[in-house]
N, C-alpha and C positions, 0 to 999 in steps of 0.2 A: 703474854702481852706486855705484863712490864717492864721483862729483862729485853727484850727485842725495843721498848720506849724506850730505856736506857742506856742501852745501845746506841742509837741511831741519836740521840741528842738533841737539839735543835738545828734543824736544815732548811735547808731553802729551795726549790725545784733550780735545776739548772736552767729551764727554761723561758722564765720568765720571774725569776727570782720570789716567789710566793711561800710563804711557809709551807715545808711539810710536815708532815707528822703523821702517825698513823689514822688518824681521825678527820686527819684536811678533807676536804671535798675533792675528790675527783671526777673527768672524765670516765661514764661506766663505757667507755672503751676500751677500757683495760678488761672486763670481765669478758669478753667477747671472747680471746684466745682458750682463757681455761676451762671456759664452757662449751670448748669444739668449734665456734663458730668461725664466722670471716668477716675479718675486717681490714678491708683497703686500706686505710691506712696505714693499720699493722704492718700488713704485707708490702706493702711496698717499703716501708723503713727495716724491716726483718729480710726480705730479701729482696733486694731492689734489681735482681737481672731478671728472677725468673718470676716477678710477679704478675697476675692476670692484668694486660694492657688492655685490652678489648674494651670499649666503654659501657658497650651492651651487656657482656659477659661479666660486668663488673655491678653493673645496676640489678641482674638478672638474681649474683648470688648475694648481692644485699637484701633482697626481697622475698627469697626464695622461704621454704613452708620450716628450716631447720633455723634460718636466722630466725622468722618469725616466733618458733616455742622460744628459742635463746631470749630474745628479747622481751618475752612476756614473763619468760619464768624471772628474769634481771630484774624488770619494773616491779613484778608481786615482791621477790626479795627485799629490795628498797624500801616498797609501802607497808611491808609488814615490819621494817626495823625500825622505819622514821614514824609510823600513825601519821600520813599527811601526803600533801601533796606533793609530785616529785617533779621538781626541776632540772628538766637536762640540759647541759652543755657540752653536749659533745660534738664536737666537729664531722665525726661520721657518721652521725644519721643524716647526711645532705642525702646519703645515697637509699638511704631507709625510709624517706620524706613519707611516699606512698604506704609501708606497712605498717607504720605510726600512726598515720590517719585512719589505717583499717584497725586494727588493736585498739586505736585511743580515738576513735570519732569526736569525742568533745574535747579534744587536747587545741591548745591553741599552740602554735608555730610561731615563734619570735625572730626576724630575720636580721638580724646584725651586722650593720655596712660599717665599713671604715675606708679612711683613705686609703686607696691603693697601694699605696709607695711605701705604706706602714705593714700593710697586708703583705708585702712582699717579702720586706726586709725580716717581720716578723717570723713568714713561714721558711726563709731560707734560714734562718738560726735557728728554729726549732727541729727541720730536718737534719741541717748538721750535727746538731748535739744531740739527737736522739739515734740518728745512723751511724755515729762514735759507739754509741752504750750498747743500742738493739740489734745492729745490722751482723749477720752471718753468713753475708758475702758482700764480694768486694764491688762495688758499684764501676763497671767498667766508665761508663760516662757520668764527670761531677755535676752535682746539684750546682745550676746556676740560674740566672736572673728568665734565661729561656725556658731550662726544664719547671721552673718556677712557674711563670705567667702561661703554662702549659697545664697544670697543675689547677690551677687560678680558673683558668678558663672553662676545663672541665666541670671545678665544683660551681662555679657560677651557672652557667650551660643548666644542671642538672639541678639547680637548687630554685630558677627561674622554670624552665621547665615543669616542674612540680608546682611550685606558685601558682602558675595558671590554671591548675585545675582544682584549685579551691576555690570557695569561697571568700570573700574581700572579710568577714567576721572570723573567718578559719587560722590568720594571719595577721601578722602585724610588722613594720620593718620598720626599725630602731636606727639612730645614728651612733654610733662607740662614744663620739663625744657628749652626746645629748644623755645615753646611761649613762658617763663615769659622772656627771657631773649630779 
């Protein structure tokens, strides 16, 4: 651990310039690969010709009973390292919405709105630079402002969708600007 800390030095994610380090917070979407599981995201920035398009097919194997141990075995890891409550932010449970409420019945859901024009620019730079680093094939058609709010619309779609079948105490929706401040 230290020669790998010393290593690596002081960095910054490419993606939004936030410190890393081996101990930074991340999205546990990264655990999802090495644990055999599926995640959309992944897969579309790891192989973006032959990734699952289907939206059903896509919802289907977020929920399915192999994500579900993955994602429960992921949270017990956590709560057994941290003793505490675990806060997730990860972008791909939009498609997990449903097996998180079934695993975590008293979990509260924080929904994170920002402006649009920020959510865009945002997600087409973090695709870029993450499909430079992760991608192992070559994207016949580029990431642009369309394949973007196409993107956009699905995780909205599916993140609205799920919303309405909670309860209004189950949820809560935030403005970006109202956390950062």
């Amino acid at each position: 651990y230290r020669l790998v800390k010393r290593m690596m030095g002081k960095r910054t994610r490419l993606i939004d310039n936030m410190e890393f380090t081996l101990t930074s917070p991340q999205e546990e979407e990264w655990m999802y690969l090495p644990e055999g599981g599926y995640s959309y995201l992944f897969e579309q920035l790891i192989f973006p010709e032959t990734a699952v398009s289907n939206r059903e097919a896509i919802l289907e194997l977020s929920n399915d009973q192999k994500t579900r141990d993955i994602t429960l075995r992921i949270f017990k890891k956590l709560t057994f390292a941290y003793q505490k409550r675990i806060v997730s932010k990860s972008p791909g449970h939009f498609s997990r919405l449903p097996l998180l409420q079934e695993v975590f019945p008293k979990s509260l859901i924080v929904f994170l709105v920002r402006n649009p024009y920020d959510v865009v620019v945002s997600t087409m730079n973090t695709r870029k630079i993450l499909t430079r680093i992760l991608s192992l094939q070559r994207r016949s058609v580029p990431d642009n402002v369309t394949s973007t709010a196409q993107f956009l619309s699905f995780y909205y779609d599916v993140v609205h969708r799920h919303l309405k079948n909670l309860n209004e105490n189950q949820y809560i929706t935030i403005k970006y600007e109202d956390l950062a401040k």
